[in-house]
Residue frames as a rotation matrix with the C-alpha (Angstrom) as fourth column:
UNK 1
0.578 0.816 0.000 0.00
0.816 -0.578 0.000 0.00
0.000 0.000 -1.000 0.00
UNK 2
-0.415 -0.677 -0.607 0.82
0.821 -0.567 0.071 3.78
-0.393 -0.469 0.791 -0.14
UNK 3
-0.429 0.352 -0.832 0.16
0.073 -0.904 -0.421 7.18
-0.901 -0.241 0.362 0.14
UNK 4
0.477 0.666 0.574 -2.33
0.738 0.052 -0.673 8.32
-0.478 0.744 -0.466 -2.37
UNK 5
-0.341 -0.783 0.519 -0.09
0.930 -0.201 0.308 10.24
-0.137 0.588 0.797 -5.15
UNK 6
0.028 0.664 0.747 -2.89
0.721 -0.531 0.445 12.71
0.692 0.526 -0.493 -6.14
UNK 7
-0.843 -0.385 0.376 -2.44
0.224 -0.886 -0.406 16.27
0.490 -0.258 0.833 -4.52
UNK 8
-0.331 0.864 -0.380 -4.39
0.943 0.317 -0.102 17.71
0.032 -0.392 -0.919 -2.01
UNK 9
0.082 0.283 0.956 -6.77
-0.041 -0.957 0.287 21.35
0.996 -0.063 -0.067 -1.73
UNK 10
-0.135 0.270 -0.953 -5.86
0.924 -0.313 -0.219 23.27
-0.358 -0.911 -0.207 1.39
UNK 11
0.205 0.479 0.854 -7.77
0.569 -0.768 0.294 25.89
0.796 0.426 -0.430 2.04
UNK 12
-0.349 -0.581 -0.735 -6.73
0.934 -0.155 -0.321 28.55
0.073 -0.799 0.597 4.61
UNK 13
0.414 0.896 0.157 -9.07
0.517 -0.374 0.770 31.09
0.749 -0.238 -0.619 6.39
UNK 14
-0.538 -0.295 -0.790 -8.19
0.820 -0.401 -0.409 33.71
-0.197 -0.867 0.458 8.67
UNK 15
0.656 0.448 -0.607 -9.90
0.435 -0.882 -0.181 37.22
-0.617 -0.145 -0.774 9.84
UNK 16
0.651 -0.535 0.538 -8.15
0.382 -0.381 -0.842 40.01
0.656 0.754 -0.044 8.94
UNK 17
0.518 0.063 0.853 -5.06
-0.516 -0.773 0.370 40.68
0.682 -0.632 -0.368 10.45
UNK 18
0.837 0.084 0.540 -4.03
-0.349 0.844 0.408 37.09
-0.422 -0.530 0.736 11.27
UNK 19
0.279 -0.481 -0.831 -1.84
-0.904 -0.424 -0.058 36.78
-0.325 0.767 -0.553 9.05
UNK 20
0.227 0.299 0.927 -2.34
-0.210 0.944 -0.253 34.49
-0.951 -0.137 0.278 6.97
UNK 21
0.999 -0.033 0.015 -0.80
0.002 -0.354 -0.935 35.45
0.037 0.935 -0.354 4.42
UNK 22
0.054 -0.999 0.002 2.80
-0.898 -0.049 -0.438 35.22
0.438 0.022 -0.899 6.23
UNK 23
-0.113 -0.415 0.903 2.04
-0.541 0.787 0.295 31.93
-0.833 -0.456 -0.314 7.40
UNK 24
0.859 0.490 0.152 1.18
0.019 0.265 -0.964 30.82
-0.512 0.831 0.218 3.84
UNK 25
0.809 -0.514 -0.286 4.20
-0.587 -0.724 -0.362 32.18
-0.021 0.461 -0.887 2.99
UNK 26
-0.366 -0.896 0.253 6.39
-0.921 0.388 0.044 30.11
-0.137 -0.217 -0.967 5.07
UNK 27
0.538 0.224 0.813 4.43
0.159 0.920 -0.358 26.53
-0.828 0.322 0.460 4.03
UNK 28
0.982 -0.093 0.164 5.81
0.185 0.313 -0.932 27.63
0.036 0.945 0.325 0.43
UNK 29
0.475 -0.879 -0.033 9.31
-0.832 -0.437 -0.342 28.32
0.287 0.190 -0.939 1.58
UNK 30
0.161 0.085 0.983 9.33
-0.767 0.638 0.071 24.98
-0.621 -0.766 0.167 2.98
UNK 31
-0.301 0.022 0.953 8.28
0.340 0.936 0.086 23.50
-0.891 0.350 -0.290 0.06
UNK 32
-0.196 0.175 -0.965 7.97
-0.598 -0.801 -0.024 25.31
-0.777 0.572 0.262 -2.88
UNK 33
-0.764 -0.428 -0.483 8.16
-0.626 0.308 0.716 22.28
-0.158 0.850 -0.503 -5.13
UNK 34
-0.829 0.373 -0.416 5.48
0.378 0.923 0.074 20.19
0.411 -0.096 -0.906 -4.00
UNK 35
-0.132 0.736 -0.664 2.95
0.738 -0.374 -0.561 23.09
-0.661 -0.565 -0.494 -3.17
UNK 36
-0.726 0.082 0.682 1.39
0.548 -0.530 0.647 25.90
0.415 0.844 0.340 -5.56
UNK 37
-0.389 0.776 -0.497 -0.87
0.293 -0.407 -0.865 28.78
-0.873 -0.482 -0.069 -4.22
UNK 38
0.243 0.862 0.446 -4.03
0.970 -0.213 -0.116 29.64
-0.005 0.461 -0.888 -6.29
UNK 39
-0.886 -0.081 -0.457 -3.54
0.263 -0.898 -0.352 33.21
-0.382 -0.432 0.817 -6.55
UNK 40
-0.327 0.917 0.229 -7.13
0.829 0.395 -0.396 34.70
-0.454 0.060 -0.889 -6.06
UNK 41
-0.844 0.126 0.521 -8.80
0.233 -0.789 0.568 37.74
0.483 0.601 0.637 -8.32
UNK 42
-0.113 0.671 -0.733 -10.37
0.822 -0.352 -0.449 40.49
-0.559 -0.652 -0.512 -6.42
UNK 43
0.511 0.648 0.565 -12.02
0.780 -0.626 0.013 43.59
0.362 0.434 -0.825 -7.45
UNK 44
0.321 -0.216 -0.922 -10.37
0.827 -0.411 0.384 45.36
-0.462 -0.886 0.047 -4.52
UNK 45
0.739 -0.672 0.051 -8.15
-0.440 -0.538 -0.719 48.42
0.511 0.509 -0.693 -5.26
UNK 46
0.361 -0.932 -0.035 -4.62
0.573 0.251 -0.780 47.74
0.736 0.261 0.624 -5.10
UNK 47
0.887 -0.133 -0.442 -2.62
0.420 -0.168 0.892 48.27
-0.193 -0.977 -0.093 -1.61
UNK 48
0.635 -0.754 0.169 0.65
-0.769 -0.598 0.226 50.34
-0.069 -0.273 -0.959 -1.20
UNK 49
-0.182 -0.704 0.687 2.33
-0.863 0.449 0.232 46.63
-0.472 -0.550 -0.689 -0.20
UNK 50
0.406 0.221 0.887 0.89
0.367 0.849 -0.380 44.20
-0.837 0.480 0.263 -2.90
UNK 51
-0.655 -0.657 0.372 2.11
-0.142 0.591 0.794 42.31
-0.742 0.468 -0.480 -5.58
UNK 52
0.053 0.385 -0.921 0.20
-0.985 -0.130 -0.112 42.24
-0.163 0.914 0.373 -8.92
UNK 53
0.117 -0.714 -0.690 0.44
-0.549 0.532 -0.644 38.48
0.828 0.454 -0.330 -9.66
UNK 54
-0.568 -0.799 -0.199 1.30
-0.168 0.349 -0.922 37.72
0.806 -0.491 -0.332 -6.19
UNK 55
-0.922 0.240 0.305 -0.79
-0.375 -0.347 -0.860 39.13
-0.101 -0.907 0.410 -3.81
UNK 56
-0.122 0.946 0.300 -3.62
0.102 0.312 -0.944 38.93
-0.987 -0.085 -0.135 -5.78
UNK 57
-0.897 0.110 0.428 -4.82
0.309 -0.535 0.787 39.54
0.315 0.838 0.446 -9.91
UNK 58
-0.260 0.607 -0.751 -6.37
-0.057 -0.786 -0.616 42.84
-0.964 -0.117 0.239 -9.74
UNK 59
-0.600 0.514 0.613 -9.42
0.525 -0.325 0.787 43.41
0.604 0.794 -0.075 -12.54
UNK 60
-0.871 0.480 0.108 -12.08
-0.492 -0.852 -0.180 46.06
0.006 -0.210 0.978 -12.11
UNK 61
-0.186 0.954 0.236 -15.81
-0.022 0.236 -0.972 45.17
-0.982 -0.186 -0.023 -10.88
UNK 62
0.302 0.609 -0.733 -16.72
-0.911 -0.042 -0.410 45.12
-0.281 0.792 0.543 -14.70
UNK 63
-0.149 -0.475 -0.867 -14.28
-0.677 0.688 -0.261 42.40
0.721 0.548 -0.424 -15.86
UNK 64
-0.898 -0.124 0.422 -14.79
-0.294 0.882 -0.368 40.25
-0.327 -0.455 -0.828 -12.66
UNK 65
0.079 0.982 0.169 -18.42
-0.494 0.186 -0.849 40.19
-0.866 -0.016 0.500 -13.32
UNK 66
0.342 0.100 -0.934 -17.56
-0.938 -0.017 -0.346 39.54
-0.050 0.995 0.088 -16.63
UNK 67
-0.580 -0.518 -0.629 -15.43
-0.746 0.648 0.154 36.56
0.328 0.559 -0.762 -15.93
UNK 68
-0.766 0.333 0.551 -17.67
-0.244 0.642 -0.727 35.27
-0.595 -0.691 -0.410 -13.65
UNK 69
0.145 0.606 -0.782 -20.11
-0.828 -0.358 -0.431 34.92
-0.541 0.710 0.451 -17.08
UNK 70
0.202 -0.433 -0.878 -17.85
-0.878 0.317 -0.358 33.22
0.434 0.844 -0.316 -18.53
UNK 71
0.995 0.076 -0.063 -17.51
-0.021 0.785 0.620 30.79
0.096 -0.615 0.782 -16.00
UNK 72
0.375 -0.750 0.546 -13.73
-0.642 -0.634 -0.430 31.61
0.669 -0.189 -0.719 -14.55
UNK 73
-0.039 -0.223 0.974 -14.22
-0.888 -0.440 -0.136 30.86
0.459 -0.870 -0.181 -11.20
UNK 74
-0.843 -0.210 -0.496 -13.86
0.175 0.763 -0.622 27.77
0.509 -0.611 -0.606 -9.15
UNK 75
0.064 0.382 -0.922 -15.65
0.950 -0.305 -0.060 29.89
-0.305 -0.872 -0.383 -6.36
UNK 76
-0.484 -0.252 0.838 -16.63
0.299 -0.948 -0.113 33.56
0.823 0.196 0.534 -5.69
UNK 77
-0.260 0.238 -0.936 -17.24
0.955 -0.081 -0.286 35.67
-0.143 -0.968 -0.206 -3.10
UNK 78
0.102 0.007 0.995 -18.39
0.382 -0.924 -0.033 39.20
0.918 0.383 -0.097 -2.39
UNK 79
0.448 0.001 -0.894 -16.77
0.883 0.158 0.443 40.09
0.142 -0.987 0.070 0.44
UNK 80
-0.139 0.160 -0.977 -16.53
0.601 -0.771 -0.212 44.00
-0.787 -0.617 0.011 2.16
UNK 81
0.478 0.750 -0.457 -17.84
-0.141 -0.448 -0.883 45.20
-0.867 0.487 -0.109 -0.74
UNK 82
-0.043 -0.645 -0.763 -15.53
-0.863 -0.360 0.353 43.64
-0.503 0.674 -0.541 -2.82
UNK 83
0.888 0.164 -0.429 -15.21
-0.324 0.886 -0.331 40.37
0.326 0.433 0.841 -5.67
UNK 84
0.008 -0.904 0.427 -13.05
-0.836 0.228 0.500 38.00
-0.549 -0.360 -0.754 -4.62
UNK 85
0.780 0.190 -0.596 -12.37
-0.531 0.704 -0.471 34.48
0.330 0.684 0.651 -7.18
UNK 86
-0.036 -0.648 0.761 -10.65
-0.629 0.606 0.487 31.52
-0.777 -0.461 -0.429 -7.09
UNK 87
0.062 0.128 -0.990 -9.56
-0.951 -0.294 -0.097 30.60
-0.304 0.947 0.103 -10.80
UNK 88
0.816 0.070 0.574 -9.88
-0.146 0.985 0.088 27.15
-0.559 -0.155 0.814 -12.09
UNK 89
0.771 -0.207 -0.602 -7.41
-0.507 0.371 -0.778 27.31
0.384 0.905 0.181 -14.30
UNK 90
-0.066 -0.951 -0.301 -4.59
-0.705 0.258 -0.661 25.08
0.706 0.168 -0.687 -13.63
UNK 91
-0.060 -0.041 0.997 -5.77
-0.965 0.259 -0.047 23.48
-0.256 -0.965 -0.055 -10.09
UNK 92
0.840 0.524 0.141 -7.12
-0.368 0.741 -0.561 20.12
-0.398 0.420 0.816 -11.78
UNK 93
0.384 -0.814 -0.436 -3.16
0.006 0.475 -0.880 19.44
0.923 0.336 0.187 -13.97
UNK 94
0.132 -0.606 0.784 -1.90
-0.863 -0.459 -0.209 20.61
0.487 -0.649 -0.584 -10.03
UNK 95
0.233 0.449 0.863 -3.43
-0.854 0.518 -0.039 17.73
-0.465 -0.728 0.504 -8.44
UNK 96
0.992 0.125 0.021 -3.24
-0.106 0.907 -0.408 15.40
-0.070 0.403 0.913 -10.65
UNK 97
0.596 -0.783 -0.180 0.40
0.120 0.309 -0.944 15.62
0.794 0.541 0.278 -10.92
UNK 98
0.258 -0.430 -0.865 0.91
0.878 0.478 0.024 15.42
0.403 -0.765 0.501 -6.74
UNK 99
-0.799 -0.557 -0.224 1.09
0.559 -0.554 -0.617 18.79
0.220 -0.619 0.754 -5.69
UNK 100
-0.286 0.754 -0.591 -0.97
0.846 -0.091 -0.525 20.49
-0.450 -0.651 -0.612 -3.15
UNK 101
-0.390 0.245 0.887 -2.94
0.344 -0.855 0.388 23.53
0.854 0.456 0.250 -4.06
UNK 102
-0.769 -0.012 -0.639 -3.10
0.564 -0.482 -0.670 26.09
-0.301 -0.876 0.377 -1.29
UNK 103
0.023 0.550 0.835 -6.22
0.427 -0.760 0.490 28.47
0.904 0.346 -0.253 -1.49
UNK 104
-0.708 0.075 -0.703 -6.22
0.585 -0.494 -0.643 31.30
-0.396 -0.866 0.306 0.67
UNK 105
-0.397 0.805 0.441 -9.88
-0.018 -0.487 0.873 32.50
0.918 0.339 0.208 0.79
UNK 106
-0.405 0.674 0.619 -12.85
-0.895 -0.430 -0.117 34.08
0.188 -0.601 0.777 2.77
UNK 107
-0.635 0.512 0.579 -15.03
-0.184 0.628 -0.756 32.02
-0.751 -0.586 -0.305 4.71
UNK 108
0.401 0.905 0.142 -17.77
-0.419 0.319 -0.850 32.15
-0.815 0.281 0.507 2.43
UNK 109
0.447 -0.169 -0.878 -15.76
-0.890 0.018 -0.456 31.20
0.093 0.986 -0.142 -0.38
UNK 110
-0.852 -0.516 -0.088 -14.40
-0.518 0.855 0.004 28.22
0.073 0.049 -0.996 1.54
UNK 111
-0.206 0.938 0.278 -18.06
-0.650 0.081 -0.755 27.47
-0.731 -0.336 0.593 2.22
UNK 112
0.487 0.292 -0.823 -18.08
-0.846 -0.078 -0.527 27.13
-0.218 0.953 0.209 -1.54
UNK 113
-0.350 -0.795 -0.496 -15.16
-0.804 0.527 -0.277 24.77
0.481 0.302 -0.823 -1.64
UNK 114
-0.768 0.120 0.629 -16.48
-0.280 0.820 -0.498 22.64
-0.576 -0.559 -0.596 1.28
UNK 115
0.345 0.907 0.241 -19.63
-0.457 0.387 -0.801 21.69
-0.820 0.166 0.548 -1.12
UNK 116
0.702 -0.282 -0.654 -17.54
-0.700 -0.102 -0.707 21.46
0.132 0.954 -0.269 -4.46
UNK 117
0.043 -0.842 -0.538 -14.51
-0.273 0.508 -0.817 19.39
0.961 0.182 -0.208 -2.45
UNK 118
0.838 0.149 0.525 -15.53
-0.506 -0.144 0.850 17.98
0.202 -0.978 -0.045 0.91
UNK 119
0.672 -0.645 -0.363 -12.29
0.740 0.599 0.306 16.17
0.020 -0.474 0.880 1.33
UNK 120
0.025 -0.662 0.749 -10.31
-0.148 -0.744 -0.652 19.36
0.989 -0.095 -0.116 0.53
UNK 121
-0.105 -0.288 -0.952 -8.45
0.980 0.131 -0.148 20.28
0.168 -0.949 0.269 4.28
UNK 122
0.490 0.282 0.825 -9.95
0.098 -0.958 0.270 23.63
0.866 -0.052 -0.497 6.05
UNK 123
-0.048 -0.447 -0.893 -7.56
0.998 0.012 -0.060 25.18
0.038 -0.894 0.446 8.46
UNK 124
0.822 0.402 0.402 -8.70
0.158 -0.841 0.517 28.68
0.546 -0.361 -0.756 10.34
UNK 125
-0.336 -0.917 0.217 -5.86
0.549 -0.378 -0.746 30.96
0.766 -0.131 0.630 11.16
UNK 126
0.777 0.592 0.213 -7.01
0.357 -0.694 0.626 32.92
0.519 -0.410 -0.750 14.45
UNK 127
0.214 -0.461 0.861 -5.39
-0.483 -0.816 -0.317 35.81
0.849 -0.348 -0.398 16.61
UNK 128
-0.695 -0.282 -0.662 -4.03
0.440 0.561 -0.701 35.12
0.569 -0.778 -0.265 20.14
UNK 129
-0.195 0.808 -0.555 -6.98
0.819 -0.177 -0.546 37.31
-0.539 -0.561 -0.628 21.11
UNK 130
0.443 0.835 0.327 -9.40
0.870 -0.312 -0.381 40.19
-0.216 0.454 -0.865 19.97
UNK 131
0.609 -0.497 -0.618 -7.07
-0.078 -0.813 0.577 43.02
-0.789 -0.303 -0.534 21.44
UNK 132
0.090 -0.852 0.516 -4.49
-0.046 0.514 0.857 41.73
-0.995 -0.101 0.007 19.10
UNK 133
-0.366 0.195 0.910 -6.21
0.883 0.381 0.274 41.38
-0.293 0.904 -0.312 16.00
UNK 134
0.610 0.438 0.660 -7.22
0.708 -0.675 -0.207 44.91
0.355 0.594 -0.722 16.36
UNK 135
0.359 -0.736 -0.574 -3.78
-0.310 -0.674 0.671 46.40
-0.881 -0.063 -0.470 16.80
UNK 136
-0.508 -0.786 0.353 -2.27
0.432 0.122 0.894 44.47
-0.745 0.606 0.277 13.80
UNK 137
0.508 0.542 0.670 -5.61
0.835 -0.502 -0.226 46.10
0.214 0.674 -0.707 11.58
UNK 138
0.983 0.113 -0.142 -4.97
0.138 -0.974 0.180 49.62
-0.118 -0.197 -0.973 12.95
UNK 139
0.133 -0.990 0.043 -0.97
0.211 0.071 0.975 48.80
-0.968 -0.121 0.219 12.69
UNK 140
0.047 0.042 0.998 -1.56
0.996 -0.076 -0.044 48.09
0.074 0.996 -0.045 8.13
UNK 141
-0.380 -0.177 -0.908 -2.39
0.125 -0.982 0.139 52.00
-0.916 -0.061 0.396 8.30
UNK 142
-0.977 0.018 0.213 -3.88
0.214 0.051 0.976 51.22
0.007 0.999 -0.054 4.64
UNK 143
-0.047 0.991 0.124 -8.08
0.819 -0.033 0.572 51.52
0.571 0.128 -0.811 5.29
UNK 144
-0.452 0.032 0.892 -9.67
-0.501 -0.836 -0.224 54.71
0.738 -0.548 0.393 7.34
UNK 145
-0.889 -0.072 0.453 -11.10
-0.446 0.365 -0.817 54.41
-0.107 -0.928 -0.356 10.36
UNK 146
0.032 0.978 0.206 -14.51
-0.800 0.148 -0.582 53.87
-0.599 -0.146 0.787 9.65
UNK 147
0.245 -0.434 -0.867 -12.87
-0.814 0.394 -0.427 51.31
0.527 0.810 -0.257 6.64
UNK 148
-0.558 -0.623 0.549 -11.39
-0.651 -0.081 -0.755 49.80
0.514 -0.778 -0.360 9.83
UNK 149
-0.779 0.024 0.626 -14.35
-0.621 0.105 -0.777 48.92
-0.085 -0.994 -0.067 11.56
UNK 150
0.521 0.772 -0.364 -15.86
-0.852 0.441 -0.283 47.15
-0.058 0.457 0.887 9.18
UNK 151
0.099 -0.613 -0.784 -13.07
-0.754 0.467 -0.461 45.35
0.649 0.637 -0.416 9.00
UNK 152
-0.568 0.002 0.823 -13.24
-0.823 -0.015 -0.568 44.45
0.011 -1.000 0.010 13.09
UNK 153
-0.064 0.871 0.488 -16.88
-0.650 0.335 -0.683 43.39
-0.758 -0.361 0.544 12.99
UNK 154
0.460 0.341 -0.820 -16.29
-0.864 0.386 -0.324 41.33
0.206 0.857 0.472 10.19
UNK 155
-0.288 -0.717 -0.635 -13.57
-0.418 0.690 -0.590 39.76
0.861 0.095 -0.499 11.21
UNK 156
-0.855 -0.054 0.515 -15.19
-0.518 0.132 -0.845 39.12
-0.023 -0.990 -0.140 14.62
UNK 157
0.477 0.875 0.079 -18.00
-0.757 0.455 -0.468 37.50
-0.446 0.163 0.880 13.03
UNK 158
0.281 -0.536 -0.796 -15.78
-0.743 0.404 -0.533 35.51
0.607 0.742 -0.285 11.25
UNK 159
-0.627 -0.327 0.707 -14.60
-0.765 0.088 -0.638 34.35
0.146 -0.941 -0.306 14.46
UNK 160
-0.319 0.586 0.745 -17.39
-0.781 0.283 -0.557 32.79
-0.537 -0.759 0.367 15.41
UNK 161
0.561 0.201 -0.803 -17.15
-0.828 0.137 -0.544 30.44
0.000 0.970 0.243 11.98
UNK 162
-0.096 -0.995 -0.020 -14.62
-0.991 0.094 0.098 28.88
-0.095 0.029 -0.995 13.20
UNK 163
-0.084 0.301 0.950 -16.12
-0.537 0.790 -0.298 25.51
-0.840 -0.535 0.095 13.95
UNK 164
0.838 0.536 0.103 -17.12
-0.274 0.577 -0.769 24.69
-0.471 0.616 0.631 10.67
UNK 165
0.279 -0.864 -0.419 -13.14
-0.776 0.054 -0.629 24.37
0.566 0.501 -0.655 9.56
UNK 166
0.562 -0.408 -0.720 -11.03
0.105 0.898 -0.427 21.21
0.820 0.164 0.548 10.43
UNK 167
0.071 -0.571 -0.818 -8.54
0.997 0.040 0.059 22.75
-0.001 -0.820 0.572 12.45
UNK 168
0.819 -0.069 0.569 -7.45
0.191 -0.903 -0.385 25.89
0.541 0.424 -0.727 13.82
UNK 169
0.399 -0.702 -0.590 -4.29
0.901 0.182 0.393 27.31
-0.168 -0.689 0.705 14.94
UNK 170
0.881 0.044 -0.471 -3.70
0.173 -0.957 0.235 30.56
-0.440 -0.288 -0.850 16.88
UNK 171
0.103 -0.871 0.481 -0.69
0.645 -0.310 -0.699 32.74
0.757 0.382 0.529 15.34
UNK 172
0.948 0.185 -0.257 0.94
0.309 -0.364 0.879 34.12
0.069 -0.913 -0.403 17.97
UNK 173
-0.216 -0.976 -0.029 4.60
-0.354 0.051 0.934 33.08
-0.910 0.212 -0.356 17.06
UNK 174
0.547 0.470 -0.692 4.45
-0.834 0.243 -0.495 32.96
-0.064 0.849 0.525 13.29
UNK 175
-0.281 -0.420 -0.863 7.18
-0.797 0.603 -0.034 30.14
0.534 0.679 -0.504 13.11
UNK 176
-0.816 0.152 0.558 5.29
-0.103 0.911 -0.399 27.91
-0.569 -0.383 -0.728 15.83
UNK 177
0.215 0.972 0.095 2.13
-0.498 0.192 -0.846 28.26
-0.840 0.134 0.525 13.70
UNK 178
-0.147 -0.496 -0.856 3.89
-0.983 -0.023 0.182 27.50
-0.110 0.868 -0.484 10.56
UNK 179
-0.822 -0.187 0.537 5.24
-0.428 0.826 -0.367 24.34
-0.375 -0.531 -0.759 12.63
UNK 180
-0.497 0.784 0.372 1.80
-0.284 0.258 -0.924 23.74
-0.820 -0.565 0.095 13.42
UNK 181
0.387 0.463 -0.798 0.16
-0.862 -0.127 -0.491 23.83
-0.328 0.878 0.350 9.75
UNK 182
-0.280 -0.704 -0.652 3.10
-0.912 0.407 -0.047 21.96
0.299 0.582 -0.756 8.66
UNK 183
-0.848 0.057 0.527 2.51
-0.297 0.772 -0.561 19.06
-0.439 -0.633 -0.638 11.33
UNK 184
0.217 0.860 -0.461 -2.07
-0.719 -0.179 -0.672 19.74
-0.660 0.477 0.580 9.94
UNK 185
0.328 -0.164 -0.930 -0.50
-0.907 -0.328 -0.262 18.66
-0.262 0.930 -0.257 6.76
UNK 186
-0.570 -0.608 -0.552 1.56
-0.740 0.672 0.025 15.58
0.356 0.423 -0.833 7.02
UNK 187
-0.905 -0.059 0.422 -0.81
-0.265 0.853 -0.449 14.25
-0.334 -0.519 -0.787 8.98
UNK 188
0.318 0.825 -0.467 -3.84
-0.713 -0.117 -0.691 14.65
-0.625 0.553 0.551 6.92
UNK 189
0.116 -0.343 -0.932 -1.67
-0.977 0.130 -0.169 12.73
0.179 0.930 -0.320 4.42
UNK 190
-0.985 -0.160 0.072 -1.78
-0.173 0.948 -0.266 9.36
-0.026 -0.274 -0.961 6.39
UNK 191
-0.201 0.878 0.435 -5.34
-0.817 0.095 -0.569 9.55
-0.541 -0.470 0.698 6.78
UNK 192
-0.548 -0.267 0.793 -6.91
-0.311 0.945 0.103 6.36
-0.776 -0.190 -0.601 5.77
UNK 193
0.649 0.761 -0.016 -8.79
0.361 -0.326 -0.874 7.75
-0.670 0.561 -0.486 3.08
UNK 194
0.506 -0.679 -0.531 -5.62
-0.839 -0.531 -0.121 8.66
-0.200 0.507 -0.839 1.33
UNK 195
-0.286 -0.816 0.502 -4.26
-0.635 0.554 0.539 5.26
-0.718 -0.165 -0.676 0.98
UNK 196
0.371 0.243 -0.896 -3.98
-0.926 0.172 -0.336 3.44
0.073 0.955 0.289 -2.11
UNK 197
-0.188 -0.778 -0.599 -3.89
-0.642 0.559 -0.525 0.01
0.744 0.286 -0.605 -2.53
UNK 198
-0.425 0.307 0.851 -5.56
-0.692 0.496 -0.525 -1.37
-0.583 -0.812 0.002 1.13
UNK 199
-0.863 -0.238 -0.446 -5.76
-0.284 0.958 0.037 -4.58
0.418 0.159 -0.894 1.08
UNK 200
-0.477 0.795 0.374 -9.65
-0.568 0.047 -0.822 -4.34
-0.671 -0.604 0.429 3.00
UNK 201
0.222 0.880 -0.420 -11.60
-0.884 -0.001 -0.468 -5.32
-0.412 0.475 0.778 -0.09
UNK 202
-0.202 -0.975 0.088 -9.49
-0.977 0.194 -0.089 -8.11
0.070 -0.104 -0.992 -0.58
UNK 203
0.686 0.650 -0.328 -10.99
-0.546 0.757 0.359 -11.48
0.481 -0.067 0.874 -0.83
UNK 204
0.312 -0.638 0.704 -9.33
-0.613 0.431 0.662 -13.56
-0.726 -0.638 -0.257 2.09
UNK 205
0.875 -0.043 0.483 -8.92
0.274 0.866 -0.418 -16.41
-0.400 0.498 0.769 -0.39
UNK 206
0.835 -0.441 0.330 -7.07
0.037 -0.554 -0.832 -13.99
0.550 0.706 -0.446 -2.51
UNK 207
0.446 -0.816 0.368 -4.51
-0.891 -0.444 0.095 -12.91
0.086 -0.371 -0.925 0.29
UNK 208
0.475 -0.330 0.816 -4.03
-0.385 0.756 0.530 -16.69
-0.791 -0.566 0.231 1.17
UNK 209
0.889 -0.335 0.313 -2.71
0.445 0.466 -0.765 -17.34
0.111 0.819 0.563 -2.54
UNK 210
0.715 -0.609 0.342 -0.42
-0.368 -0.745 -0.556 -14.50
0.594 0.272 -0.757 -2.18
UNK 211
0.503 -0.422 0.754 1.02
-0.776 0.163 0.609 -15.89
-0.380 -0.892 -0.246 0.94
UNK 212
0.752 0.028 0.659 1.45
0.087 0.986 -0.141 -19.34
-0.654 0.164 0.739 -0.36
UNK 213
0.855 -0.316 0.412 3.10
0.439 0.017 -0.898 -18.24
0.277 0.949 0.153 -3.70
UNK 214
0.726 -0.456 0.514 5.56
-0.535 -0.845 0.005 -15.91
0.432 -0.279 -0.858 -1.44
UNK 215
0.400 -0.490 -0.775 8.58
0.261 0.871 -0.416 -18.41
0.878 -0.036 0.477 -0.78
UNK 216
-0.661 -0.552 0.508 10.26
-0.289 -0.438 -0.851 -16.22
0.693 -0.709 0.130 2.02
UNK 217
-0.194 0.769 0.609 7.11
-0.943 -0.317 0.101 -16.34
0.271 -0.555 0.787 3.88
UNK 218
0.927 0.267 -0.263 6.38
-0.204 0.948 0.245 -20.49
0.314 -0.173 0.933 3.57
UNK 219
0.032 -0.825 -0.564 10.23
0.181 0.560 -0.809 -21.17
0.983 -0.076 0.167 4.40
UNK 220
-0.524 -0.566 0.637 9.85
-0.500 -0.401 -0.768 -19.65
0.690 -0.720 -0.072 7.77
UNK 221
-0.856 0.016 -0.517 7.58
0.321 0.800 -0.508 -22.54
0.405 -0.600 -0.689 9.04
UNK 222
-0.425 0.889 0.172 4.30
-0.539 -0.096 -0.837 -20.85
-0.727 -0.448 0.520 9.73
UNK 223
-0.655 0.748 0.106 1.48
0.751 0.631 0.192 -23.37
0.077 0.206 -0.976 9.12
UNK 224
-0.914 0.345 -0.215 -1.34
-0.395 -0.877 0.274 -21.20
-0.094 0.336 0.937 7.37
């Protein structure tokens, strides 16, 4: 038997603020070869500290709508007043050829995923506490205040979401959460549902030929 070859979807959820985006970061510095983030397409405007490409692909409320016509998307989302996607192209050759695909999306868009892929793996990035998560918002300096507090109450509703994800794990020290994710990961990959090859469905008859025909096995004197 062994590990099923075929790549898995993790999806990764966090308020704003959590950063989930630098622990994402360090899963692909880890492994860059055997992982691939989705990069998702938002309406948003464009931050001071993003990456075109990287962060996200920026199009304009006409052209998401538009792709989202065209069928595009995997998933979508409208979230603080913005589109947010999650492109199919490529995810389907990703998998199939053993490497994970990372999505980092909104809740409701993983919502989307958990109906489309319930075996996909949902892990929820949370703060070490409320205080926390609203200094690193008010720390970005990028939204106004009132921009701000939408962001808060969102993310504090978000909070309360948590349950419906697999696992979560608090960032506090980004490299123990990393750890942590990392650890999420390998063990998801034993799960017995991932194993190819079990021998369960097996007709007993079937195993008892194998034995028999197996010379190492009959020379060592066990009486079958």
């Amino acid at each position: 038997m062994r590990q099923n070859s075929r790549g898995q979807v993790i999806v990764i959820s966090a308020p704003s603020g959590c950063g989930k985006g630098s622990v994402i970061s360090g899963l692909l510095k880890n492994d860059n070869k055997n992982r691939w983030l989705s990069v998702s397409t938002t309406s948003r405007p464009i931050r001071d500290n993003d990456i075109p490409g990287e962060t996200y692909n920026f199009v304009s409320k006409e052209e998401f709508e538009k792709k989202i016509e065209e069928g595009y998307f995997l998933e979508y989302t409208n979230y603080a007043g913005n589109y947010y996607g999650t492109p199919k192209e490529f995810i389907a050759d990703k998998l199939q050829k053993g490497i994970d695909v990372i999505l980092e999306i909104e809740i409701e868009g993983a919502n989307n995923i958990k109906k489309l892929i319930p075996e996909a793996l949902f892990i929820f990035i949370m703060p070490p506490s409320i205080k926390e998560m609203a200094r690193r918002l008010k720390g970005r300096g990028t939204d106004s205040k009132e921009k701000m507090l939408e962001r808060f109450h969102t993310a504090y509703k978000e909070i309360n979401e948590v349950t419906t994800y697999n696992y979560v794990v608090v960032n506090d020290v980004l490299e123990n959460a990393i750890d942590k994710v990392e650890a999420i990961i390998k063990a998801e990959k034993c799960r017995v549902d991932r194993i190819e090859e079990v021998y369960l469905d097996t007709p007993e008859e079937k195993i008892h030929e194998l034995l028999i025909d197996d010379k190492d096995f009959v020379n060592e004197d066990i009486k079958i």
